[in-house]
C-alpha positions as CSV (number, residue, x, y, z in Angstrom):
1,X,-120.7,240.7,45.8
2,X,-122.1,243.6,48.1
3,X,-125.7,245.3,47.3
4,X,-123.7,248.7,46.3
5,X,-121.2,246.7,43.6
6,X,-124.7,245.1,41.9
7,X,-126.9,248.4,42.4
8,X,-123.9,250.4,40.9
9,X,-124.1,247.6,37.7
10,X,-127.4,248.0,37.6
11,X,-127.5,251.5,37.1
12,X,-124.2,251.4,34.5
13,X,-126.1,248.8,32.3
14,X,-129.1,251.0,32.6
15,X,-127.9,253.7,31.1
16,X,-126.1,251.8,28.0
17,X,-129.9,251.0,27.4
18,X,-131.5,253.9,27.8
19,X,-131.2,257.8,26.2
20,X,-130.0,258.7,29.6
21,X,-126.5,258.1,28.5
22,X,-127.0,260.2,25.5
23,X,-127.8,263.0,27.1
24,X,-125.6,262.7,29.3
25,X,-122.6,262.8,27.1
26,X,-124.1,265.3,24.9
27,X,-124.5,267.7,28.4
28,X,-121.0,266.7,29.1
29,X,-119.2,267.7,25.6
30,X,-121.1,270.8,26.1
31,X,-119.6,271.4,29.5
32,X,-116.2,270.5,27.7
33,X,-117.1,273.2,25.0
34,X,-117.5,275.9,27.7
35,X,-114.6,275.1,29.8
36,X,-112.7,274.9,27.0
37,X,-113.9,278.4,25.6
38,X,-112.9,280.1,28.6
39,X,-109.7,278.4,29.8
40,X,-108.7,279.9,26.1
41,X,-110.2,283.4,26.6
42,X,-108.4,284.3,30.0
43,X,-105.5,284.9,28.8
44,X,-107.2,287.7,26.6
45,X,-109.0,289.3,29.2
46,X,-106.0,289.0,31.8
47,X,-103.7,290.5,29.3
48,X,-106.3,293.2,28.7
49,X,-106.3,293.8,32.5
50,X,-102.9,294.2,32.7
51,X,-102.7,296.8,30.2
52,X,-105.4,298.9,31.5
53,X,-103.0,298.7,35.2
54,X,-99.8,299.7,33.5
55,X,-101.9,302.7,31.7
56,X,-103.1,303.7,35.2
57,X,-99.7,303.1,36.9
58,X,-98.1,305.3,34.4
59,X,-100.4,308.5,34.5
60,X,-100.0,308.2,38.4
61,X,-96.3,307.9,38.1
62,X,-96.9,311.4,35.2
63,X,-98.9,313.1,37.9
64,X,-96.4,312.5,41.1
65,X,-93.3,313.0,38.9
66,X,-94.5,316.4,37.5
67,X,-96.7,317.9,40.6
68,X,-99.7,317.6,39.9
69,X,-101.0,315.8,43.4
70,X,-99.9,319.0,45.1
71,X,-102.5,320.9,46.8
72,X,-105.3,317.9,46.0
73,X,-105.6,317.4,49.7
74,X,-106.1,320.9,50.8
């Protein structure tokens, strides 16, 4: 058995002892928690992006249609 397979046992057996591991796992579900909060609020705020785009697109699209761009450049 190599010196890295028994260090590596060491360590794992280590932390089954200790509170290491529970803190650990508590950090982890909290990193869980957060990925998992905004994984599910993207598709809120992408929506919301999208709609604010259209809104824009549209009142260009008003302003060209109608005119209104004319003499802005003078």
């Amino acid at each position: 058995m190599s010196q890295w397979v028994r260090w590596l046992k060491g360590q794992s057996a280590a932390l089954h002892r200790g509170e290491r591991a529970q803190d650990l796992l508590e950090y982890a579900l909290i990193a869980a928690m957060v990925s998992f909060m905004v994984v599910a609020s993207a598709g809120s705020v992408a929506l919301q992006i999208e709609k604010g785009i259209t809104n824009v697109g549209k009142k260009f699209k008003t302003h060209v249609d109608h005119g209104l761009h004319k003499g802005w450049y003078k």
